[in-house]
C-alpha positions as CSV (number, residue, x, y, z in Angstrom):
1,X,0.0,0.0,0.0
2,X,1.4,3.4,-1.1
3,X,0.6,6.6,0.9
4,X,1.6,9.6,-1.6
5,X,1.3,13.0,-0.5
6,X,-1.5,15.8,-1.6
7,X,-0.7,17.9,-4.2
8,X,-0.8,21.2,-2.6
9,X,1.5,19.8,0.4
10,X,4.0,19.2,-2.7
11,X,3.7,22.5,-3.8
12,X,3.7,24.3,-0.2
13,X,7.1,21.9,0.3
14,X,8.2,23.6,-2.9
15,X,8.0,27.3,-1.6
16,X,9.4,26.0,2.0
17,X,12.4,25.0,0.1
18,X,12.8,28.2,-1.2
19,X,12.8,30.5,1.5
20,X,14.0,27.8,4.2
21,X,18.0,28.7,4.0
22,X,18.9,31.0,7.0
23,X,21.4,33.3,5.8
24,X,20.9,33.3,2.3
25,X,19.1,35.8,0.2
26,X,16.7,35.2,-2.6
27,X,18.5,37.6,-4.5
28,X,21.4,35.4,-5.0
29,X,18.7,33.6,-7.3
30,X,18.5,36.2,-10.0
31,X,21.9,36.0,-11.4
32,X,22.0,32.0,-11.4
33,X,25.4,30.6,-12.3
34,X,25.7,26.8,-14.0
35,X,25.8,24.3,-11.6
36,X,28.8,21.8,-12.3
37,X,28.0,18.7,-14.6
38,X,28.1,15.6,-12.5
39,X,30.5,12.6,-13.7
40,X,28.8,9.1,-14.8
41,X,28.9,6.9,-11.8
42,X,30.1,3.3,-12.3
43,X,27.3,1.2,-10.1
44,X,27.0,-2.2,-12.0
45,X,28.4,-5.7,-12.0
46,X,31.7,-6.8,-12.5
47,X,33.3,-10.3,-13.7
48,X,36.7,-11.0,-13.9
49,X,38.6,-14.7,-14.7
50,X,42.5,-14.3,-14.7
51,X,44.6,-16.6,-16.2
52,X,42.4,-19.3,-17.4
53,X,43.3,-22.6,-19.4
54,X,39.9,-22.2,-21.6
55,X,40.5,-20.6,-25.1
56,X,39.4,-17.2,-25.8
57,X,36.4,-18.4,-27.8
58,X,35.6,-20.7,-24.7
59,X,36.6,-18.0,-22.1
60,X,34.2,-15.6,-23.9
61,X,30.9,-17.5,-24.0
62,X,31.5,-19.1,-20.1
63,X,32.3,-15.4,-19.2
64,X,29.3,-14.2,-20.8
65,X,26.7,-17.0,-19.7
66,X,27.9,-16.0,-16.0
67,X,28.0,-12.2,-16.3
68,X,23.9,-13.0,-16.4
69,X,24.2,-14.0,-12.6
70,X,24.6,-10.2,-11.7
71,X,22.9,-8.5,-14.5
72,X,20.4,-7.4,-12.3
73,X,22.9,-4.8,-11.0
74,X,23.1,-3.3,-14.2
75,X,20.6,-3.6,-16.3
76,X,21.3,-1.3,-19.0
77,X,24.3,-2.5,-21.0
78,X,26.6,-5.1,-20.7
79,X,30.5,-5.3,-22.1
80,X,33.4,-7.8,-22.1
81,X,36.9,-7.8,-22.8
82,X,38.9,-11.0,-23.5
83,X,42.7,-11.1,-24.2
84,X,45.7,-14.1,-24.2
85,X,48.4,-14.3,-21.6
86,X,52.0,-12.9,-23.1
87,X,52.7,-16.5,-23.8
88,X,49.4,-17.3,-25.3
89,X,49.6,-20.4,-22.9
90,X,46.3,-19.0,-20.5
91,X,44.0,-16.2,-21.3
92,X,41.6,-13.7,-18.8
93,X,38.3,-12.2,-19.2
94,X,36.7,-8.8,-17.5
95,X,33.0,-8.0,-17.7
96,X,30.6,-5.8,-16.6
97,X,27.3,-5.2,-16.1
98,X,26.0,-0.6,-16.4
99,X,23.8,0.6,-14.0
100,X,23.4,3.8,-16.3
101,X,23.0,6.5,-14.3
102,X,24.0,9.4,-16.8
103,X,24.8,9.6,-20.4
104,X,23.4,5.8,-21.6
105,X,24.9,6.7,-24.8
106,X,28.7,6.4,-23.9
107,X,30.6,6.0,-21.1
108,X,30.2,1.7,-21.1
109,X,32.8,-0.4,-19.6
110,X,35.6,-2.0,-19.4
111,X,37.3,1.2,-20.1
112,X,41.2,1.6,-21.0
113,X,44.1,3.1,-20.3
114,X,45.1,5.9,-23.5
115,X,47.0,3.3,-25.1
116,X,44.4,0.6,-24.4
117,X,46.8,-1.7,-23.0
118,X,45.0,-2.5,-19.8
119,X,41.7,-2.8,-19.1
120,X,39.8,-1.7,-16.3
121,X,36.2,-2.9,-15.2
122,X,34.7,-1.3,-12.2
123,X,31.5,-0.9,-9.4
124,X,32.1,2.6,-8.0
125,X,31.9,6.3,-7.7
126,X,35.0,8.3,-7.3
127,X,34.2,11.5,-5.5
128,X,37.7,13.1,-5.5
129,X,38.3,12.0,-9.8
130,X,38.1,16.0,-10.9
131,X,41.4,16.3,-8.1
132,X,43.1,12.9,-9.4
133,X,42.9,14.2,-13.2
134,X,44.8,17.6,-12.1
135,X,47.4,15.4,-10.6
136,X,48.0,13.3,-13.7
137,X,51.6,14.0,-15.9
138,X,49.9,13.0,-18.7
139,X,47.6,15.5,-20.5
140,X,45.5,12.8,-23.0
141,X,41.8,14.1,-23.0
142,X,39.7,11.3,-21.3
143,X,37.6,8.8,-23.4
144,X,34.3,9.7,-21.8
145,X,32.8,11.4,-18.3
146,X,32.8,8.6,-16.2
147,X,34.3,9.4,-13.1
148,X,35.7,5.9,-12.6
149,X,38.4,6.4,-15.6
150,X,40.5,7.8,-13.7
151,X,41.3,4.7,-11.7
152,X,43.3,3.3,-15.1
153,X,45.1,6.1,-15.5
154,X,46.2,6.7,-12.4
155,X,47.2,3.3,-12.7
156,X,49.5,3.8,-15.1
157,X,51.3,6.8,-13.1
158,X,50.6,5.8,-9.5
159,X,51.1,2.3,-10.1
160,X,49.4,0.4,-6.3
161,X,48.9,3.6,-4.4
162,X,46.0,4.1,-6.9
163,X,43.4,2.9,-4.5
164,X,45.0,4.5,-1.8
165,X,44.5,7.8,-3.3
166,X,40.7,7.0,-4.4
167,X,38.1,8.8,-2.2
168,X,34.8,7.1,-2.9
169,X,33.2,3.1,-2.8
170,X,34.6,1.0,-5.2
171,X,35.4,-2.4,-6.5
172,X,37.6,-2.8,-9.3
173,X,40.2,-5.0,-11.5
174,X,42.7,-3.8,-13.8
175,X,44.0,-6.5,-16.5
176,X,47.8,-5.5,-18.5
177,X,47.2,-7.1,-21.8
178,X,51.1,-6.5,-22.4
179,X,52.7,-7.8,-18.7
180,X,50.1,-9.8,-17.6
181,X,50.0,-8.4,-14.3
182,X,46.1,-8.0,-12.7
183,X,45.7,-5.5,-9.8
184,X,42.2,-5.4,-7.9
185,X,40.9,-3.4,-5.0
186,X,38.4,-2.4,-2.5
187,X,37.2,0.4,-1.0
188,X,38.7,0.9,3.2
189,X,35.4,-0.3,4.3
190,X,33.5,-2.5,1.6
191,X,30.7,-0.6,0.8
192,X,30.4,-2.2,-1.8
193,X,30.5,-5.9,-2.8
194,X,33.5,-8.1,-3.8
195,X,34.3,-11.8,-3.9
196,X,37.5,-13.8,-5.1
197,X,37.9,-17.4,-5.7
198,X,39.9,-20.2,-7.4
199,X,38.8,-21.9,-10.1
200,X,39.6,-25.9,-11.5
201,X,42.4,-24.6,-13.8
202,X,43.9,-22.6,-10.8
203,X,42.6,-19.3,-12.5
204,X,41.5,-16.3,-10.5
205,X,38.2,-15.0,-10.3
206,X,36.7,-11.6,-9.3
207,X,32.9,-11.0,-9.2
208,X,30.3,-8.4,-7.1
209,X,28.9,-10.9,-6.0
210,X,29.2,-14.9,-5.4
211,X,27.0,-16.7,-7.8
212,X,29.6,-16.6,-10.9
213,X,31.4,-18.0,-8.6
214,X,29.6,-20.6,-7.1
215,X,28.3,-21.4,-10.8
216,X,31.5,-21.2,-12.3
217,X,32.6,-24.1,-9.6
218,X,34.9,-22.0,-8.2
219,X,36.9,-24.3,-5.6
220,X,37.0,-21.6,-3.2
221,X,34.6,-18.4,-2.7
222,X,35.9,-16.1,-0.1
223,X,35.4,-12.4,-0.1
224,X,37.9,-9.9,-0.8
225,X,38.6,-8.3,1.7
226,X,38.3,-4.0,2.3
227,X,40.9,-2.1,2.1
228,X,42.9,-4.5,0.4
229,X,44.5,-4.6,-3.2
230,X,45.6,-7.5,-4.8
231,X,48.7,-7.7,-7.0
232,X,50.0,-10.6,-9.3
233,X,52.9,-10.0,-11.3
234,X,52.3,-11.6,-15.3
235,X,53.5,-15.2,-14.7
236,X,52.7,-15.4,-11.1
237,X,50.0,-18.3,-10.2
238,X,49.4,-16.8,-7.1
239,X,49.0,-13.0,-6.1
240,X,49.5,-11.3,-2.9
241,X,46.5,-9.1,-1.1
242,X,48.3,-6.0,0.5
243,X,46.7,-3.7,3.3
244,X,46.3,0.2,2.4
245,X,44.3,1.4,4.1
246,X,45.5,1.4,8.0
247,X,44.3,4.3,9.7
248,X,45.2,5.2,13.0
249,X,42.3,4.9,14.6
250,X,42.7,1.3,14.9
251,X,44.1,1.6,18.2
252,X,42.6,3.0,20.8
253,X,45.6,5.4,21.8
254,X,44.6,7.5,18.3
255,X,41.6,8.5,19.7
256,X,41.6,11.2,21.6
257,X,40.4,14.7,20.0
258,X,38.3,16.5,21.9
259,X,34.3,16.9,21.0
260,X,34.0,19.6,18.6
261,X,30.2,19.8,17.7
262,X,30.8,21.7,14.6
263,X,33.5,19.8,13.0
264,X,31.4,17.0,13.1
265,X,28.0,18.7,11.5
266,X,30.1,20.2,8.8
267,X,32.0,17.2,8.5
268,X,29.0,15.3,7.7
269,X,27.2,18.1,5.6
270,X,29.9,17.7,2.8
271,X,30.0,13.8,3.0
272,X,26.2,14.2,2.2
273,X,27.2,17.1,-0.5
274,X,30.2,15.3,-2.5
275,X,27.2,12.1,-3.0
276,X,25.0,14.2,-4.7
277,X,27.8,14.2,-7.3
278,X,25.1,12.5,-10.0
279,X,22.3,14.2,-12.6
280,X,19.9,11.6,-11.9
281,X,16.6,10.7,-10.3
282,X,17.3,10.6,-6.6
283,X,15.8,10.0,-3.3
284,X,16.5,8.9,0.1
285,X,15.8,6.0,2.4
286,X,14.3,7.8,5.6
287,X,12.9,5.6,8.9
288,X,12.4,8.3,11.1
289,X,15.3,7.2,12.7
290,X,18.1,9.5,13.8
291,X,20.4,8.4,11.2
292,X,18.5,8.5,7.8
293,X,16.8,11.0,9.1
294,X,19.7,13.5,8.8
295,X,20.7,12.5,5.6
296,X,17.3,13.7,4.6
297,X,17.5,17.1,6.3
298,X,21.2,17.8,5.3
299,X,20.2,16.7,2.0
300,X,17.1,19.1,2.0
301,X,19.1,22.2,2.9
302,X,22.0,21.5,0.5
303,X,19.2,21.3,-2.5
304,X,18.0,25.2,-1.4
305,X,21.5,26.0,-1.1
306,X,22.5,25.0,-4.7
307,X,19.7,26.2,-6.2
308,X,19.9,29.7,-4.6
309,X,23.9,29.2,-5.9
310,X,23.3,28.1,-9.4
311,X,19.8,28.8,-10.2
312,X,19.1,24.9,-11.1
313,X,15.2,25.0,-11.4
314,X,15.4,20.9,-10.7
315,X,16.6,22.0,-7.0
316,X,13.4,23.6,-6.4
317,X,11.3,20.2,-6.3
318,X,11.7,18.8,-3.1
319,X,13.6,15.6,-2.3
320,X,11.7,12.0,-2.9
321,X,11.6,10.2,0.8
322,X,11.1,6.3,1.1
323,X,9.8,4.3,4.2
324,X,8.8,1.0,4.9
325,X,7.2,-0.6,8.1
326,X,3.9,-2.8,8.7
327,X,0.5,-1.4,9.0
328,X,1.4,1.3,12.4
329,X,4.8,0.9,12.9
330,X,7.2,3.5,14.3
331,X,9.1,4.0,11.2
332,X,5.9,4.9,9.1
333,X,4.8,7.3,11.7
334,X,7.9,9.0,12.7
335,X,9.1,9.4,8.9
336,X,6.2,11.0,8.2
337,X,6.5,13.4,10.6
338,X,9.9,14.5,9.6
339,X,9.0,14.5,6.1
340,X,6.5,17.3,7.0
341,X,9.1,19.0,8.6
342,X,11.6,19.5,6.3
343,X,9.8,19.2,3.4
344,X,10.1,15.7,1.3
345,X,8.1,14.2,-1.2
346,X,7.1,11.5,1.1
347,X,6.0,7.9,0.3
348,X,5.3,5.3,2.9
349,X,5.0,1.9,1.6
350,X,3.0,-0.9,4.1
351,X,4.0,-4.6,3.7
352,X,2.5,-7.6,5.8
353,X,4.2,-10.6,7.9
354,X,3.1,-12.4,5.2
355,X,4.2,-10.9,2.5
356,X,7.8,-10.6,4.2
357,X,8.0,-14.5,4.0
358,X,7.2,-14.7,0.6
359,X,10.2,-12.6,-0.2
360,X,12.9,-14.7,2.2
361,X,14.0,-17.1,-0.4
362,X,14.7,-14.2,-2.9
363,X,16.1,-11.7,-0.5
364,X,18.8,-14.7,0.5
365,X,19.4,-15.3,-2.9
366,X,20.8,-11.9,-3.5
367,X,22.0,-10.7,-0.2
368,X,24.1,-14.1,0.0
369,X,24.0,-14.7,3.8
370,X,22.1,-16.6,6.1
371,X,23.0,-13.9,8.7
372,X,19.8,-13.9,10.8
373,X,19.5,-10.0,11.3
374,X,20.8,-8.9,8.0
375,X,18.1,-10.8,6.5
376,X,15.3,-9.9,9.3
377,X,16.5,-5.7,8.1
378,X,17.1,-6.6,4.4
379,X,13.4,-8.3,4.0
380,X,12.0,-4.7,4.1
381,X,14.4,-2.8,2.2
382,X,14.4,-5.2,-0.6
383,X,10.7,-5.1,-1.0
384,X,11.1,-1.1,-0.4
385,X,14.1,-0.7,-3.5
386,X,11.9,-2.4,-5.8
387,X,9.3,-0.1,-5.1
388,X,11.6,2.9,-5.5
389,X,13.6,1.9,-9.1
390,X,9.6,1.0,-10.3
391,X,9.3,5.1,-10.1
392,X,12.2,5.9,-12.1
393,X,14.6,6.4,-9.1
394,X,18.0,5.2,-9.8
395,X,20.2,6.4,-7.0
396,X,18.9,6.9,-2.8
397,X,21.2,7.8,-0.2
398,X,20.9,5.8,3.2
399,X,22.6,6.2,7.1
400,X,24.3,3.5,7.6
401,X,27.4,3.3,9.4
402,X,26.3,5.6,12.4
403,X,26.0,3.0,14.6
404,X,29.2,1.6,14.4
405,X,31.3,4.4,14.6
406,X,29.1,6.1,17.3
407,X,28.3,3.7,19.7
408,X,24.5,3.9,18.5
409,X,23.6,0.2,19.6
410,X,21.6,-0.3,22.4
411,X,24.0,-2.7,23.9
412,X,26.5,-0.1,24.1
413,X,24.7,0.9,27.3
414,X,26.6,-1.8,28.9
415,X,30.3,-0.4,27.7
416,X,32.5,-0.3,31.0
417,X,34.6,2.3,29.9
418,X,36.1,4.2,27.0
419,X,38.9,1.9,25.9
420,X,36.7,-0.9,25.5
421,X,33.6,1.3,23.3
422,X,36.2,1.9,21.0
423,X,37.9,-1.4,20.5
424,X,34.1,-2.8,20.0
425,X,33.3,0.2,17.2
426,X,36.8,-0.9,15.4
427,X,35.3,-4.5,15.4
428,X,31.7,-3.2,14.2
429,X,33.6,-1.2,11.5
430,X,35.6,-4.1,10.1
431,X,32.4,-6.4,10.3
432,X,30.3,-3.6,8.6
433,X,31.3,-5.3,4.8
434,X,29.6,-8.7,6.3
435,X,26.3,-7.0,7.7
436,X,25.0,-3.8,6.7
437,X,27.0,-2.4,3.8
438,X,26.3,-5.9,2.4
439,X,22.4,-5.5,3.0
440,X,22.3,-1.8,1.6
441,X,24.5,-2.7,-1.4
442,X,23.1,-6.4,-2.2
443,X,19.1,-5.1,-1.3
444,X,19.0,-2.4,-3.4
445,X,21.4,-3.7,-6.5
446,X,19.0,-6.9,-6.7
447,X,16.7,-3.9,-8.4
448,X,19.7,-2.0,-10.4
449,X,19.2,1.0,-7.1
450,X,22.6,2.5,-5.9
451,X,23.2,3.3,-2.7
452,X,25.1,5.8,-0.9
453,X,26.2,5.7,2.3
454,X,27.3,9.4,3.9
455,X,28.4,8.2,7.6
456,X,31.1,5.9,6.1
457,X,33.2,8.7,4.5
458,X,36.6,8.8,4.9
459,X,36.1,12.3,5.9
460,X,33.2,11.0,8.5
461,X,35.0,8.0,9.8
462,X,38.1,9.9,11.3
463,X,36.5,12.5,13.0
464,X,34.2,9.9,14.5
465,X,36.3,7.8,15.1
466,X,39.4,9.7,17.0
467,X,36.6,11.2,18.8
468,X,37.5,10.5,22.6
469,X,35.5,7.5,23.0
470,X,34.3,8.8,26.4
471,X,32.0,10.8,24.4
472,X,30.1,8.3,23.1
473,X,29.7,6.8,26.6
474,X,26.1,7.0,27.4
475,X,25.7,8.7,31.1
476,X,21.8,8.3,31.8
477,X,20.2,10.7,34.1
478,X,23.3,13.1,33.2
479,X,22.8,17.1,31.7
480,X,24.3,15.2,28.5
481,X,25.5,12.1,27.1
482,X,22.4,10.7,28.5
483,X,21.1,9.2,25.0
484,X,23.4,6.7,22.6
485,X,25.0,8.6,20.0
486,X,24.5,12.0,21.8
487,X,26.7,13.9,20.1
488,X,26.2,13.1,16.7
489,X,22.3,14.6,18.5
490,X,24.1,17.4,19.6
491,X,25.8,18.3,16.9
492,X,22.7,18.9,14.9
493,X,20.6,20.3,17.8
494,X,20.4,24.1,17.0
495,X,17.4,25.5,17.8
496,X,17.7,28.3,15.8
497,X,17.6,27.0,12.2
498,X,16.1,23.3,13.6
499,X,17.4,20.1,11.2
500,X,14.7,17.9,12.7
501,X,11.9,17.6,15.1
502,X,13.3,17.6,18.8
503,X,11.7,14.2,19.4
504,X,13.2,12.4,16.5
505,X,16.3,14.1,17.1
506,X,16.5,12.3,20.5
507,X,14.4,9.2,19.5
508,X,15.8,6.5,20.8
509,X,17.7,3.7,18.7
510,X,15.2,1.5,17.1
511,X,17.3,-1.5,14.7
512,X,15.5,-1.2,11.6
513,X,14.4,-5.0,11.6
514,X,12.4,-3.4,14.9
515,X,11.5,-0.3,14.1
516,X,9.4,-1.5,10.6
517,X,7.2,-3.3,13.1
518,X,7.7,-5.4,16.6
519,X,5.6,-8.2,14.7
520,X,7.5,-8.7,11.8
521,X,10.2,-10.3,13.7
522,X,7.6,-12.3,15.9
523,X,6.2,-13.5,12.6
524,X,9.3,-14.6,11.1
525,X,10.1,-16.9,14.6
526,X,6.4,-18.1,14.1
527,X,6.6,-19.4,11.1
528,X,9.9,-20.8,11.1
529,X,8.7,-22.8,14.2
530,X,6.4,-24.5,11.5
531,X,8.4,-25.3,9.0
532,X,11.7,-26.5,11.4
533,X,10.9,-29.4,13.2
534,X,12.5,-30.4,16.8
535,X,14.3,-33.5,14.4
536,X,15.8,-30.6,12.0
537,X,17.3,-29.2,15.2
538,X,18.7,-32.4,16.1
539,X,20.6,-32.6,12.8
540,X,21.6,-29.3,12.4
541,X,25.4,-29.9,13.9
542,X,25.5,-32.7,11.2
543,X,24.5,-30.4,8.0
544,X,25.7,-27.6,9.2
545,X,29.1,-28.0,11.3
546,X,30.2,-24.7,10.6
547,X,27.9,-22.0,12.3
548,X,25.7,-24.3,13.7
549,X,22.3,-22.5,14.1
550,X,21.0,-22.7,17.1
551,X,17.4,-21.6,16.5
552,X,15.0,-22.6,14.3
553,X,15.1,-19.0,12.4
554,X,18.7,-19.4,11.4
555,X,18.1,-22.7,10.6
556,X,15.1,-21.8,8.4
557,X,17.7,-19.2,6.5
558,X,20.5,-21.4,6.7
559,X,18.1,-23.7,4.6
560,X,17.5,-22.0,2.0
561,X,20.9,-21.0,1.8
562,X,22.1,-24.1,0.3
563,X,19.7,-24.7,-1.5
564,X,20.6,-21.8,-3.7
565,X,24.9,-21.6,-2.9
566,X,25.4,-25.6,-2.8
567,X,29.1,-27.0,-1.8
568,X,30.7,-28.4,-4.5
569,X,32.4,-31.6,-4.3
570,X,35.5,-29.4,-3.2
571,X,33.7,-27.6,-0.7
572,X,33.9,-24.2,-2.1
573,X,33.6,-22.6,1.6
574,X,31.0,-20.6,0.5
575,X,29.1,-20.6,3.9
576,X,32.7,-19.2,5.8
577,X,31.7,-15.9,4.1
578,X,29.2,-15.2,6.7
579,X,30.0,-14.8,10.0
580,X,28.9,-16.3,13.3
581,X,28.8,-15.9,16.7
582,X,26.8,-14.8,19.9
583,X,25.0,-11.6,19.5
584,X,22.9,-9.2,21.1
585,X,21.3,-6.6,20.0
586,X,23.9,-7.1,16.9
587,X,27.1,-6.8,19.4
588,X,29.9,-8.2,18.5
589,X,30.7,-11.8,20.4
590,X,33.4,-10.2,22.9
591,X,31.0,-7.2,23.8
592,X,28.8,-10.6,25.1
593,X,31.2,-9.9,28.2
594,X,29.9,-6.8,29.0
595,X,26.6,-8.1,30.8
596,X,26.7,-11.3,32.6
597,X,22.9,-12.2,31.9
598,X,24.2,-12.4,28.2
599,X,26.3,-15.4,28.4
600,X,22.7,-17.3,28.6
601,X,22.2,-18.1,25.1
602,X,18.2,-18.0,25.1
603,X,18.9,-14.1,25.9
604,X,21.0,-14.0,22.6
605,X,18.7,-12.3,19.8
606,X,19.9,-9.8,17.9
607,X,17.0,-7.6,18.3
608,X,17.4,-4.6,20.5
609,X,14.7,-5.3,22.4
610,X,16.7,-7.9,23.7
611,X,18.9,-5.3,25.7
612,X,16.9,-4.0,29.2
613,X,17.2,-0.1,28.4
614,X,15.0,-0.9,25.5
615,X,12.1,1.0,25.8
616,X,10.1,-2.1,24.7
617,X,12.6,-4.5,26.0
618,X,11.8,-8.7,26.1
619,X,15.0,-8.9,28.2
C-alpha cells in the first residue's frame, strides 16, 4: 500500500524550500550561475577470470553466460573484454554489467588506459576523480565522463597507491594485456560488494557478487577483503593481497580529540554534499530514525543552497523520501513526521508478515548470507528498493554506518569504559562489509538502485572515530550524554535553524528490523517454528558443522541458503563468508562480556529489544 502526498502539500514543500536557507538571500537567485555537470557513476556488475586454461572463444561464452548471474545490477548495457596471456599459454576475461546512471549513450565499460593496454572494469563512484585528473603527468583528454576512468590512468602513473588515493566506494580489477599483471581493489570499508575465488584450472576470479562463482565451480569463494588490493605480477600463479588502508584509529591510543560539535556537523554536511555528485533521479531512504533521518534534512538544505547558488530550477522540487514498516509501525509514523518537517516528497510503503516471508527465499538469494538480522532488516528494504527503481529512481542515499562508529547500539549501554567502546566500534567497522554495507549494497542492486552511504566517509569515519571515545559513553540521568550517540544529536541540535523535530532528534535507537514493526520479527520466529521441526534441530550440527544454528530461524535461512549456494564436491567454503557468533542486539561476540545475563544463550537475539534499556525490551 502506497501513501503519496496531496498535491498542494507538494507545492507548499516547494516554496518551503525556497525560503527555508537562513542566511541566504533570494536575491542570489536572480543572477544564477551553472551548476557543475556531474561525472557518470560506475554502479554495475563486474566479472573477472584471470589466467584461465579455456580458449578465448571458450573463455568468452563461459564469461558471458555467468555475467547473467549479476545483470540485475546493471541492467542497462553489458561489455566484455577477452585477451591471451604474453605467452598465449592462459587467457583472462573482464565483464561488466552498467547501471546507467548518466549519459546511456557512452561512457560503457571495461574502459582503457590511452594506449588501451590495460583494461579496467569497475562498481564505484569516485568523488575526489576531478582532483586525481589535475594530478596526472599526462595530459591525454579522457575517453568519456565517467568518473571511474580515472582509476586506469592513475594506474598507469601511481602504479598500487592508486586505490589509496581514491576517495569514494569501489570495487575494481585492472588487466595488462602486455605484462600480464592483474591489480584489484576495494574500498577501506567495503561498501560495496567483492568476492575472489579459485577456479579448477587454478585461474582467479573476481565477481560483485558470489554466484559466478559458485556457478562457475569456483573451488573456493571467499570475499575480498576491504581495504585491500591484490597484486599478481604476469607469470605469477598466485597474487598477494596488500593492506592500504590502515588508519590510526585502529588503536585506541589514536583517539583522543576532543568533541567539537561543529566539526562533526560540517564534517558530515559535505559527505552528504560530494554524493549528490550525480544528474539523476534521486531520493532517500528515511525511517524516522536519527540516522537517515539527517541524511534527509542535510540533503534538504544542501538542494535550497544549490539552487539559490546556481539557479538549477530541478533543485526547487523537493527531495523523494522512502519508508517502509507494517501497518502502524514506528518507522511509518515517525518518517512522516519529519518529512512534514523539512519538506520531502514523502512515500510510505505498508507490507505484511506475510508478504515478508514470501520474499525470504529471494532476499537470501541476492544478499548471500544466512545472517539472521541482516536478513530480518534486508526483507524490508528489498521489497522497499523495488518499489523505488519502479518510479524511475535510480540512485537513494541511506545512514548506515552511524551505529558503528558512534556507539548507537543499544547494547553499548553496557560499555564499561572508554577503551573498550572503541575497540568494540573498530570490530563493528571491520564487520560492517559482512552486515549492513552488504544489505544496503546487495538489497538495493538486486533492483539496479545505488546506494550511498554518507556516515562511512573517509572524511566522516576519522572524526568519529578519533573522537574521545568517552563521548560516546552514554551517562543516563546526566545534563548530557544521557542518550546513545549524543553527540552526533548534539551536533545537529540548533534550535535556531532546527534540522529535525526535537523528538526524533532524541528518538531512541530502534534497529530497523524493529522499528518496521515489533511483529514482523515475531512473525518470522512463528513461522519458522512450522516449518523446522524439533528432528531438523537435532541434525543441524551434522548439516551444518560450521555455524551451527542454534534456532529454528537461522536454521530456516541457513536452509534456504544451500539450497541456492550448494558446496561443490570441493567444498567451495562458501558458507565461511558469513560470519557467526553470539549476539545481542547485533554486538559483537566479545562485547557478550559486557553483561553477565548475556552469556545465557536464550537471551541471545539480535533484536534490541533484547537489551533492558529498551524502551520495549523482552529482556
Amino acid at each position: 500500500e502506497q501513501h503519496p502526498p496531496p498535491p498542494m502539500r507538494r507545492h507548499v514543500a516547494s516554496l518551503l524550500l525556497l525560503h527555508g536557507v537562513a542566511g541566504l538571500s533570494l536575491r542570489h537567485a536572480a543572477a544564477p550561475r551553472t551548476a557543475p555537470r556531474a561525472a557518470a557513476p560506475s554502479m554495475c556488475g563486474i566479472l573477472a577470470v584471470v589466467n584461465s586454461k579455456l580458449s578465448p572463444e571458450a573463455l568468452r561464452l563461459q564469461t558471458l553466460t555467468l555475467q547473467r548471474l549479476v545483470r540485475h545490477r546493471g541492467p542497462d548495457g553489458s561489455g566484455i573484454h577477452v585477451v591471451e596471456t604474453p605467452t598465449g599459454a592462459r587467457c583472462s576475461s573482464v565483464a561488466h554489467e552498467r547501471l546507467a546512471i548518466v549519459d546511456p549513450l557512452s561512457g560503457n565499460q571495461p574502459l582503457f588506459s590511452h594506449d588501451r593496454s590495460r583494461s579496467l572494469t569497475v562498481n564505484g563512484e569516485i568523488y575526489n576523480h576531478k582532483q586525481l585528473r589535475a594530478e596526472l603527468k599526462d595530459p591525454t583528454a579522457f575517453r568519456t565522463e565517467s568518473d571511474c576512468e580515472v582509476i586506469v590512468h592513475g594506474y598507469d602513473e601511481f602504479g598500487v597507491d592508486i586505490a589509496s588515493k581514491l576517495d569514494g566506494d569501489f570495487a575494481f580489477v585492472i588487466l595488462d594485456d602486455q605484462t600480464g599483471d592483474v591489480y584489484a581493489a576495494r574500498d577501506p570499508v567495503g561498501v560495496n560488494s567483492l568476492y575472489m575465488g579459485t577456479g579448477l584450472d587454478g585461474s582467479t576470479w573476481f565477481s560483485s557478487e558470489a554466484k559466478p562463482l559458485v556457478t562457475g565451480g569456483c573451488i573456493d569463494v571467499r570475499i575480498f577483503p576491504p581495504g585491500h588490493y591484490y597484486l599478481a605480477r604476469g607469470g605469477e600463479e598466485e597474487g598477494r593481497l596488500v593492506p592500504y588502508y590502515a588508519p590510526s584509529w585502529h588503536s585506541a591510543s589514536a583517539a583522543t580529540q576532543p568533541l567539537n560539535l561543529e566539526k562533526l556537523r560540517t564534517t558530515f554536511t559535505a559527505a552528504v554534499e560530494k554524493r549528490l555528485m550525480a544528474d539523476v533521479p534521486y531520493g532517500v531512504l528515511l525511517s524516522g530514525g536519527l540516522d537517515s533521518s539527517l541524511v534527509a534534512s542535510v540533503i534538504a538544505r544542501l538542494k535550497r543552497k544549490r539552487f539559490l547558488e546556481h539557479g538549477k530550477v530541478d533543485d526547487l522540487q523537493p527531495v523523494k523520501s522512502f519508508s517502509i514498516g507494517l501497518d502502524g509501525s514506528p518507522d511509518l509514523a515517525n518518517a512522516q513526521k519529519v518529512a512534514e518537517f523539512i519538506g520531502t516528497e514523502h512515500y510510505g510503503f505498508t507490507f505484511t508478515v506475510q508478504e515478508g516471508i514470501d520474499a525470504i527465499s529471494d532476499v537470501i538469494y541476492h544478499l548471500e548470507t544466512y545472517d539472521v538480522t541482516t536478513i530480518r532488516a534486508g526483507t524490508p528494504m528489498f521489497l522497499l528498493a523495488r518499489k523505488i527503481k519502479a518510479m524511475g529512481i535510480k540512485m537513494v542515499m541511506s545512514g548506515e554506518g552511524a551505529d558503528e562508529t558512534l556507539a548507537g547500539y543499544l547494547y553499548f549501554h553496557k560499555a564499561p569504559n572508554g577503551t573498550e567502546l572503541h575497540e568494540e566500534c573498530v570490530r563493528k567497522v571491520a564487520a560492517l562489509n559482512q552486515f549492513d554495507c552488504l544489505r544496503a549494497n546487495k538489497a538495493t542492486m538486486a533492483h539496479g538502485l545505488e546506494v550511498r552511504v554518507p556516515f562511512l566517509d573517509r572524511g566522516m569515519l576519522d572524526a568519529t572515530m578519533t573522537l574521545d571515545p568517552d563521548f560516546k559513553l552514554t551517562r543516563k540521568g546526566e545534563k548530557t550524554q544521557f542518550l546513545e550517540k549524543w553527540a552526533l544529536r548534539e551536533a545537529f541540535n540548533v534550535p535556531t535553524e532546527p534540522f529535525l523535530p526535537h523528538e526524533v532528534l532524541f528518538r531512541q535507537k530502534e534497529q530497523f528490523s524493529d522499528g518496521v514493526g515489533y511483529s514482523w520479527i515475531d512473525g518470522l520466529k512463528e513461522h519458522a517454528g512450522k516449518v523446522i521441526s524439533d528432528e531438523d534441530m537435532a541434525t543441524a550440527p551434522i548439516r551444518f558443522p560450521y555455524n551451527t544454528p542454534g534456532t529454528k530461524e537461522a536454521a530456516y535461512f541457513r536452509t534456504i541458503f544451500h539450497s541456492h549456494f550448494p558446496n561443490n564436491n570441493y567444498g567451495n567454503g562458501i558458507e565461511a563468508t558469513v560470519p557467526g557468533g553470539p549476539s545481542v542486539a547485533c554486538s559483537t561476540a566479545k562485547a557478550i562480556e559486557w553483561d553477565e545475563a548475556w552469556s545465557d544463550p536464550t537471551k541471545q537475539d539480535q533484536s534490541g529489544r533484547f537489551v533492558d534499556t529498551h524502551d520495549a525490551a523482552v529482556a
